[in-house]
Each structure stands twice: as C-alpha cells, then as structure tokens.
C-alpha positions as CSV (number, residue, x, y, z in Angstrom):
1,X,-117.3,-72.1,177.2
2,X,-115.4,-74.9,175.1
3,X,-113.7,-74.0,172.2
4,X,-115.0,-76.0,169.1
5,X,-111.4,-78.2,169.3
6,X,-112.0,-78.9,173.1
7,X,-115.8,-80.0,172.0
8,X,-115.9,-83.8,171.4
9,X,-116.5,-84.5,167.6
10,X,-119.7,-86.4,167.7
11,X,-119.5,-88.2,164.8
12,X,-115.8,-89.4,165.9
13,X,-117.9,-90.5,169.4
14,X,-120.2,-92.3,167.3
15,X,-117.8,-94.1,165.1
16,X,-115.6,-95.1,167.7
17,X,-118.4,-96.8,170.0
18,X,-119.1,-98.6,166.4
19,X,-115.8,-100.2,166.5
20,X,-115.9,-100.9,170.0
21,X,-119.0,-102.7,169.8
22,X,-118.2,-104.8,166.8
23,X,-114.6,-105.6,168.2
24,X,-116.5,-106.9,171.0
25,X,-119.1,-109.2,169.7
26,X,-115.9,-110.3,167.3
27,X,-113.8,-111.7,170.1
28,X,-117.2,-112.8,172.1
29,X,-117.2,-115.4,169.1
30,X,-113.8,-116.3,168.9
31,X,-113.9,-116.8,172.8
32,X,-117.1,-119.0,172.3
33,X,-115.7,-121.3,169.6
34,X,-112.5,-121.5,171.9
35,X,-114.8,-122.7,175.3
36,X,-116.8,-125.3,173.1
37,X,-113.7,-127.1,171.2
38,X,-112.6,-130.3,172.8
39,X,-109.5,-130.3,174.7
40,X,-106.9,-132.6,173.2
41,X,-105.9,-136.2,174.7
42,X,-102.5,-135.0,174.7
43,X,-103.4,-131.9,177.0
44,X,-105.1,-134.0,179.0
45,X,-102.5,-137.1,179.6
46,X,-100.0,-133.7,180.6
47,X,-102.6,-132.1,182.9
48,X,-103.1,-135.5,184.4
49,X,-99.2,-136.4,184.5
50,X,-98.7,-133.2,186.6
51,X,-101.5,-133.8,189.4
52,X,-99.8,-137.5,190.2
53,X,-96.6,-135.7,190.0
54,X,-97.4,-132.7,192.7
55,X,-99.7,-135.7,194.5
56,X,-96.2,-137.5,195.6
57,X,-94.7,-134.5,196.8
C-alpha cells in the first residue's frame, strides 16, 4: 500500500494540468499573432541577398 506522502495530491494534479493548459493556449496565441504578422522588407532584401550570394558559389 502507498503511504499518504507517496499518494499523488489530487488537488495538486488538478491544479497543475490548469496551468498547463492555460500556458498552452497562452503561447498558441502568441505563436499565432507571430505566423500572421508581415515579414519586414528589410528581412526580406537580407533573405534575398543571401540566396544570390550562395547562387554564385
């Protein structure tokens, strides 16, 4: 038999799944915002500056 330490704390099960699930529709937010911004010109005119430049190698 488990002692009553050994025994998971319910409540402490509970409340942890909690603050799992809300971390996780936090960041699946965050990381939706992120997806739908435009990318900058400036990023692009780099990204685009380093394909001709590996293209002539």
């Amino acid at each position: 038999m488990m002692s009553d330490e050994a025994k998971p704390d319910v409540e402490t099960e509970r409340s942890r799944k909690v603050r799992q699930r809300r971390l996780g529709d936090q960041l699946r937010r965050i990381y939706e915002d992120v997806t739908t911004e435009p990318v900058p010109d400036e990023f692009l005119n780099l990204l685009e500056q380093a394909d001709q430049s590996s293209n002539k190698k």
